[in-house]
Every structure is written in C-alpha cells, then in structure tokens.
BAMAR-369111 format. One line per field, with one value per residue (C-alpha): residue number from 1; residue in three letters; x, y, z negated. Coordinates in steps of 0.001 Angstrom, whole numbers, padded with zeros to 6 digits. Example, Ala and Ser with C-alpha at 12.3 -4.5 7.8 and 13.67 -1.06 7.14 Angstrom:
! BAMAR-369111
num = [1:2];
residu = [ALA:SER];
X = [012300:013670];
Y = [-004500:-001060];
Z = [-007800:-007140];
END
This chain:
! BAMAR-369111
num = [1:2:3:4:5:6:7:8:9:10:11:12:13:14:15:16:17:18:19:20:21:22:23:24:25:26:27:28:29:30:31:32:33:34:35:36:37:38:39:40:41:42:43:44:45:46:47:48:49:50:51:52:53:54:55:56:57:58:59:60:61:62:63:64:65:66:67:68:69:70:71:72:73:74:75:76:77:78:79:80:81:82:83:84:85:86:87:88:89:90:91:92:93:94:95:96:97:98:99:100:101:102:103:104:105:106:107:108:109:110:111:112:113:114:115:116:117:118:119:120:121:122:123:124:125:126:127:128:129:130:131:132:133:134:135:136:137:138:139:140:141:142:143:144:145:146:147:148:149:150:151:152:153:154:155:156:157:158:159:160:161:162:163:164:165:166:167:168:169:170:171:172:173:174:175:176:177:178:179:180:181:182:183:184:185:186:187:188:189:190:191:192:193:194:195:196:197:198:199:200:201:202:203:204:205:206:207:208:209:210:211:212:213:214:215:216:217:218:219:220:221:222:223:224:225:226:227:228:229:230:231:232:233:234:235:236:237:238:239:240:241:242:243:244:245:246:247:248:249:250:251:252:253:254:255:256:257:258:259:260:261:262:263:264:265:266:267:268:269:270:271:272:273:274:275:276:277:278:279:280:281:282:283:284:285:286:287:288:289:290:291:292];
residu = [UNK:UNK:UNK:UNK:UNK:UNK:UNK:UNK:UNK:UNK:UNK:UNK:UNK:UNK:UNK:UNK:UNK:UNK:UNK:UNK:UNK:UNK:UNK:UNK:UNK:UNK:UNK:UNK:UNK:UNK:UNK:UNK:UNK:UNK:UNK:UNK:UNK:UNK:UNK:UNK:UNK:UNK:UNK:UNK:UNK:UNK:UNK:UNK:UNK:UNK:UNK:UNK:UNK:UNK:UNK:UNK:UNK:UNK:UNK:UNK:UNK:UNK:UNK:UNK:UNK:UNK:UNK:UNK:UNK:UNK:UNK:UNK:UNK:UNK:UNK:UNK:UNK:UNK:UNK:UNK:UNK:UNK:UNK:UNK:UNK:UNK:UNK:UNK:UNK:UNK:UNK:UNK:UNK:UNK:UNK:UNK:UNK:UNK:UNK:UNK:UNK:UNK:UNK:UNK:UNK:UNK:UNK:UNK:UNK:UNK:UNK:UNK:UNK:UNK:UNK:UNK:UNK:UNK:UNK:UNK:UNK:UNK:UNK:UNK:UNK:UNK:UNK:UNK:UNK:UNK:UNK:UNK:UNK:UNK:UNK:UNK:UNK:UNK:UNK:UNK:UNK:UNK:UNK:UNK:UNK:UNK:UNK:UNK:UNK:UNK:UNK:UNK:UNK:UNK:UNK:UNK:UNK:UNK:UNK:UNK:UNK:UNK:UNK:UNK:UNK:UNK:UNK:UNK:UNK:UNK:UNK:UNK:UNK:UNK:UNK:UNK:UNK:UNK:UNK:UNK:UNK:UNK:UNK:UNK:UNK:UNK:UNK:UNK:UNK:UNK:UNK:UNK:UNK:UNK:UNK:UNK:UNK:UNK:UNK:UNK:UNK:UNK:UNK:UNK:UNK:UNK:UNK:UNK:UNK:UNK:UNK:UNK:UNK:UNK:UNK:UNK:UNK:UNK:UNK:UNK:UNK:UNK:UNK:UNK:UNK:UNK:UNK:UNK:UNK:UNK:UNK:UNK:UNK:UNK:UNK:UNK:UNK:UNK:UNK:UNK:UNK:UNK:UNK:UNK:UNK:UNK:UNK:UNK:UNK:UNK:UNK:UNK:UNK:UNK:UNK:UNK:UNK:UNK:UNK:UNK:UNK:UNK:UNK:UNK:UNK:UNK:UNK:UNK:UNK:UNK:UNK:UNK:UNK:UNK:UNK:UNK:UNK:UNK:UNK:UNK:UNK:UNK:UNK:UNK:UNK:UNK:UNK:UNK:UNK:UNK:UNK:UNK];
X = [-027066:-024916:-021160:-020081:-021532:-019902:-016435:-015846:-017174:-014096:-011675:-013023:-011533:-008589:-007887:-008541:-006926:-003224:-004296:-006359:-003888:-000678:-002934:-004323:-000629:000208:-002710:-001903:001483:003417:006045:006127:007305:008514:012089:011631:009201:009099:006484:004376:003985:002489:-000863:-002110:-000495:-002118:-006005:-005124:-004408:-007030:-009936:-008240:-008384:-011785:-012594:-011642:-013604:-016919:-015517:-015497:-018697:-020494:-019449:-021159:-024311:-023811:-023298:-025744:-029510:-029955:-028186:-031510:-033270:-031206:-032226:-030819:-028670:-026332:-024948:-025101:-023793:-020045:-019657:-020368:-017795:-015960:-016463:-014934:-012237:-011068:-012200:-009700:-006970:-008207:-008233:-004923:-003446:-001097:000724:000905:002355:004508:005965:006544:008382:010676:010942:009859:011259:013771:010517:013234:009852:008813:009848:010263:007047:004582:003677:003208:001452:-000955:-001627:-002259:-004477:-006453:-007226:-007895:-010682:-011791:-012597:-013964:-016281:-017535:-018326:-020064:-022045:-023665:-024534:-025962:-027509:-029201:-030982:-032421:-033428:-033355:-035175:-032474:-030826:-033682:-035417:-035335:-035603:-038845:-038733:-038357:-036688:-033257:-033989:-032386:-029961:-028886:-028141:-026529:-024533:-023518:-022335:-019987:-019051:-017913:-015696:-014164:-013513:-012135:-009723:-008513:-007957:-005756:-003443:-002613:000204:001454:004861:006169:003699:004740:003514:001389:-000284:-001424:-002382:-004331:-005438:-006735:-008877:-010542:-011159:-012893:-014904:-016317:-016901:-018545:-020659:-022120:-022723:-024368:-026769:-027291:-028591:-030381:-034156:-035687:-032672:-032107:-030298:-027679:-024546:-025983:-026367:-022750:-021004:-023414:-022673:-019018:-018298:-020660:-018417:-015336:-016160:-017356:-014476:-011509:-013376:-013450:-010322:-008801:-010626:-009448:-006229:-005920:-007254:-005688:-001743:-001484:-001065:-002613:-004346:-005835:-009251:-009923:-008319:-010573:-013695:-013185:-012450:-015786:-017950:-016711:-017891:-021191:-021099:-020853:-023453:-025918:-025413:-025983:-028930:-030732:-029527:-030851:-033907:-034293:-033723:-036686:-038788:-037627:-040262:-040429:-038643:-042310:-043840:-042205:-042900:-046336:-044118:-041304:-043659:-045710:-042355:-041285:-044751:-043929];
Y = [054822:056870:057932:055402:052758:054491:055145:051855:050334:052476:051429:047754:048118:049989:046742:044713:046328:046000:041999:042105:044180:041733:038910:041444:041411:038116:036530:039110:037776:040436:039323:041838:040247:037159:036528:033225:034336:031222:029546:031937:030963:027365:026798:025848:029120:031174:029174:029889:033661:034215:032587:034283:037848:036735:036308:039880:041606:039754:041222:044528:044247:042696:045742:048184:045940:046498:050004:051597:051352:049267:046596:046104:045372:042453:038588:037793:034618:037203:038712:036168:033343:034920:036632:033498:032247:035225:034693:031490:032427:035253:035031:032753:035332:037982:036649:035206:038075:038848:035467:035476:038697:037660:034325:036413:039129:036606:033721:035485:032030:031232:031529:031203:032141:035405:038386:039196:041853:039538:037618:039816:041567:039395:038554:042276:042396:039341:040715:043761:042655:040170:043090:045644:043541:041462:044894:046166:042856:043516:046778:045930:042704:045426:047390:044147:041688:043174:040788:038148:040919:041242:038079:034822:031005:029016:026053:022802:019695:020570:020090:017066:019664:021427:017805:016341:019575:020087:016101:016836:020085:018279:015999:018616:021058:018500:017559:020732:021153:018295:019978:022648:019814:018963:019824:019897:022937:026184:028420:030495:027207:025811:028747:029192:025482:026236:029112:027374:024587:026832:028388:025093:023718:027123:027183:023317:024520:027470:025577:022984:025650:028035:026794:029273:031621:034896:034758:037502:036183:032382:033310:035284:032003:029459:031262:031812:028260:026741:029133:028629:024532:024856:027236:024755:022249:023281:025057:020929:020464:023290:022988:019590:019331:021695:021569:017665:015161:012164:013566:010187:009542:009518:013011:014433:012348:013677:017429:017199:015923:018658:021046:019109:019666:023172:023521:021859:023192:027109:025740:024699:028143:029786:028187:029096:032483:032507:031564:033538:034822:038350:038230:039647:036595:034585:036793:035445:032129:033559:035285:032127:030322:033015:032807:029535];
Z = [018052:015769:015566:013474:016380:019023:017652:016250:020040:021327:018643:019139:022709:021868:020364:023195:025752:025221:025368:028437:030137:029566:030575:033941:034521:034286:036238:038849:039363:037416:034853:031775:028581:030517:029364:031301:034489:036068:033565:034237:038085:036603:038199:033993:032647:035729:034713:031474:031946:033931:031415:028223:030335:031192:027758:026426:029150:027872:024681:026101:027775:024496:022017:024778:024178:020449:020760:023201:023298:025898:024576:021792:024623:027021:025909:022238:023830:026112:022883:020230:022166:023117:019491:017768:019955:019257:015644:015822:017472:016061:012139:011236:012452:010960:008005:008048:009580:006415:006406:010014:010173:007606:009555:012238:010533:008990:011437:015178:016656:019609:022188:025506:027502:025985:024584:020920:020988:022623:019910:017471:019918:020864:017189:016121:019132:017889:014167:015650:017653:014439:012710:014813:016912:013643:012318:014874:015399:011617:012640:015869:014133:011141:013566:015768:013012:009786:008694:008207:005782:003550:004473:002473:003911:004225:001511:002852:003655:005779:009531:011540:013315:010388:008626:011381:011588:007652:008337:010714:009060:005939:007624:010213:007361:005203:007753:008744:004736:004851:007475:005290:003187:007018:006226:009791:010713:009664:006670:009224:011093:007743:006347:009500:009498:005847:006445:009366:006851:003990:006698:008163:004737:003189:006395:005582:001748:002896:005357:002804:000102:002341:001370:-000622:-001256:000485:004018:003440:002703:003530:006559:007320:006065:007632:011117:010664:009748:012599:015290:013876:013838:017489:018894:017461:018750:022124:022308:021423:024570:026392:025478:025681:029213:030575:028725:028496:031022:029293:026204:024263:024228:021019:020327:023082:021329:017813:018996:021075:018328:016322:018945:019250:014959:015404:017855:015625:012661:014294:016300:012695:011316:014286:013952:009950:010563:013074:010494:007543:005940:003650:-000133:-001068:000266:-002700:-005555:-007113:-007012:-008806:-011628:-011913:-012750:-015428:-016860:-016956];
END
C-alpha cells in the first residue's frame, strides 16, 4: 500500500459522494434539486434511487478493496465483477466528458423536474469516478496479477466464448456506431453513443488478435469493450423494465443478447488471462523465426 493508493482511494470517493448523497436524499424522501418534487415520490424514481445509491456505495466499498491490504486477499470475483460493471458504465462518460460538458454548458435544457446544477452535477460526478476508480483498479490489478502486464497469450485457436462474444460485439458496436448520424439525438448522446461503439468494437479486435501477442493493452481494450457491451445492455433492460409500460419484445431481446455478448466475450478473456504464460516462454520461438 503506498500514498499514491491511498490518496487517490480518498479522491475516488470525494467523487462519489456528492452523487450518493443527492440520491441518499432522494430515496429518503427529501427533495433537494427537485424543481418539480412530486416525480420524485414515483414508486420507479424511488427503485431507481435507491439501486443507483446502492451502486456508488459498492463503489465506495470496492476502492477500499483496491487500496488496503486486505483487499489482495478477498475472492478475485468480489472486485472484478462490479468494476467491470463499473467500467462499463462509467468509461464511456469519462471519455466523453468534454462534449458533454460542452452540451450542457450551451444547451442545459428546459428539465421542468430538476434544477439547473443537477445535471451537470451528476455528470462531473460520473467522470470523476471513471477516472479515479479505473486508476486505482490498474494499480490494484499490478500488484495481484502482474502477470497479465508482462504476460503474453497462449497460441491457439479462439475459444467458443470468446467467438461467440467478438460476434455479438461486432454487431452491437456497429450499431451503436450507426447512432452517432441519428439526427434527432443530441451532439452529447451521439457522441456518447459513438464512444460506446469504438469501445465494443476495439474490445472484439482485441479478443480476436490476442493469441500470441502480449496482454497489455489487449487486454485493457478487450475488458473495456466486453463491460461497456454488457452494462448498455443491461441498463436497456433496466431501464426499459422499469421506465416503460409495454417495452416491445424484441427491444428487450436484442438489449439482452447484447448483455449475454458481453458476458461471453470477458468470460473467454478471463479465461486467456488464466493461462497466459511468461514473454520468456516464447523467446527460442521468436529467435528460431529471425534465424529463419
């Protein structure tokens, strides 16, 4: 554990906490930045609330983990499961931060439910937490399984659940590509639609050419594309379920298989990086081919 670990844990949840305590409000029945309180008392917005605030103090709870000592020593799946979540989630924010900052700057909207801060609030809050818990996930990651920094991929034919995975990658991250020229969206939502698309297809490429190559950056793409496919697809779901009276079947089908897609394809990457292998282990291979 050293300083740099524990101060950016603290400035990780300086970043969460103006977030989780609007949405600690809110589920609690208070009204701050409501300029319209009564949509607030909605049995979907109170659900919703309460799983969003739900979701931040896992956030809170999983930068401890990556911060202290004992966190190297809980079961791998409590950690990497809700920061690949987390990845998906909040990546695409991050990253498009600047335009969305932008939009809201110049266009803040005629919202008749909140106040003018919230959004850009809750936004800030969001790249915020993209950053600082993605960075202290690599550090945390370093320290467990260096390995899959300095390690490179077994050769071989690509696994059924990577396959499967890239498929369905390909297509999602196509069509969220195509969003980007839906001219009824605004600048922000495509530009936002468009990241999520490069990630998902960047992820597929990097799964399909991880055989035999180092892990390193492979890997950071292959994982951020396979969240960022599952978390849209699930938040479709979510969202869906829980906003719409009648969402249509087939919107609910397609947004699950891309779930499913993402769920594959980080299974198969999981399941590579188990069985990386040291660079050294491929060096008489690479001199034999340079000695031709």
């Amino acid at each position: 554990m050293t300083k740099a670990r524990i101060v950016l844990c603290y400035v990780a949840i300086a970043g969460v906490a103006p977030y989780l305590l609007l949405k600690l409000i809110w589920t609690a029945g208070g009204t701050l930045g409501a300029a319209d309180p009564t949509f607030l008392s909605e049995p979907v917005v109170r659900v919703g609330n309460a799983f969003t605030a739900f979701l931040d103090l896992v956030a809170i709870a999983v930068v401890l983990a990556f911060t202290y000592n004992w966190g190297q020593r809980i079961p791998a799946w409590l950690v990497l499961f809700p920061i690949w979540v987390g990845t998906g989630l909040l990546a695409p924010i991050a990253l498009s931060s600047p335009v969305i900052g932008f939009q809201l700057a110049v266009d803040p909207g005629d919202s008749t439910e909140l106040e003018s801060w919230v959004h850009p609030m809750v936004y800030a809050s969001f790249a915020w937490q993209g950053v600082t818990l993605l960075a202290a996930f690599v550090l945390y990651a370093r320290t467990r399984w260096p390995h899959v920094f300095t390690g490179v991929a077994a050769r071989g034919p690509l696994g059924v659940l990577s396959g499967v995975g890239a498929v369905v990658a390909v297509v999602s991250g196509a069509s969220r590509a195509w969003w980007v020229f839906d001219t009824d969206a605004s600048v922000a939502t495509r530009f936002l639609d468009g990241v999520e698309g490069v990630l998902i297809l960047a992820g597929a490429a990097a799964v399909l050419t991880l055989a035999g190559r180092r892990l390193r950056a492979r890997f950071v793409l292959a994982w951020t594309g396979s969240a960022v496919m599952f978390a849209a697809g699930f938040w479709t779901v979510f969202t869906a379920v829980a906003m719409e009276a009648d969402p249509s079947a087939l919107h609910l089908v397609l947004a699950s298989v891309q779930a499913l897609g993402g769920v594959l394809l980080a299974l198969g990457l999981l399941a590579t990086a188990r069985d990386v292998a040291p660079e050294r282990a491929f060096e008489p291979t690479r001199e034999a081919l340079a000695r031709g």
